[in-house]
C-alpha positions in Angstrom: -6.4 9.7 1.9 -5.5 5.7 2.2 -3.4 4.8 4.8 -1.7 0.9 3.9 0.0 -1.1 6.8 2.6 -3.3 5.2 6.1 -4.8 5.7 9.3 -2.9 5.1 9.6 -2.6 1.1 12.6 -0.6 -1.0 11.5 2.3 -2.8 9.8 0.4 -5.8 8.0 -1.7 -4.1 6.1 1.3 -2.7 5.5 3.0 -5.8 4.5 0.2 -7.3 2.3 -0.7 -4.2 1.1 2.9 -4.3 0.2 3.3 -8.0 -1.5 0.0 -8.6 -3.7 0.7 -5.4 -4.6 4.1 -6.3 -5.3 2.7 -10.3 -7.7 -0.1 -9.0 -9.7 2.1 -5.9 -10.1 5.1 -8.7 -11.7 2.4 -10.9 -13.8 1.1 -8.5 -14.7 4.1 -7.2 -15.1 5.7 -10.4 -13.2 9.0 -9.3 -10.0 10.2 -10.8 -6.6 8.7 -9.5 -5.2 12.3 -8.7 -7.8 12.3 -6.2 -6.6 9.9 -3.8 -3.2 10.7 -1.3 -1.8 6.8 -0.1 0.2 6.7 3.1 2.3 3.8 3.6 2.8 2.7 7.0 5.7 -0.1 7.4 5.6 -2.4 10.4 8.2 -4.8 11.4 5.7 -6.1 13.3 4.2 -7.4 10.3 7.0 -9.4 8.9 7.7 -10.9 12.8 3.9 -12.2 12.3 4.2 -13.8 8.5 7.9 -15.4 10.0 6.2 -16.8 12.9 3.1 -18.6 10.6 5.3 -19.8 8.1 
């Protein structure tokens, strides 16, 4: 299980997110995709901090 902390994103930005992360960890874990579970975590909090620094 992968648990991913990021700001609010529609629905294809988190498959996408999800997918590509699960593709490249597999690869460099060299263990099948199927075997991982991501968990997306969004935080306001997040995009309050990337407004503030830029």
């Amino acid at each position: 299980m992968i648990t991913l902390e990021a700001a609010p994103s529609n629905k294809r930005q988190k498959q996408r997110l999800a997918k590509e992360f699960i593709k490249s960890v597999a690869k460099i874990m060299k263990m099948l995709e199927e075997a991982f579970y991501v968990f997306l975590k969004e935080n306001a909090l997040i995009m309050w901090a990337l407004a503030a620094i830029g």
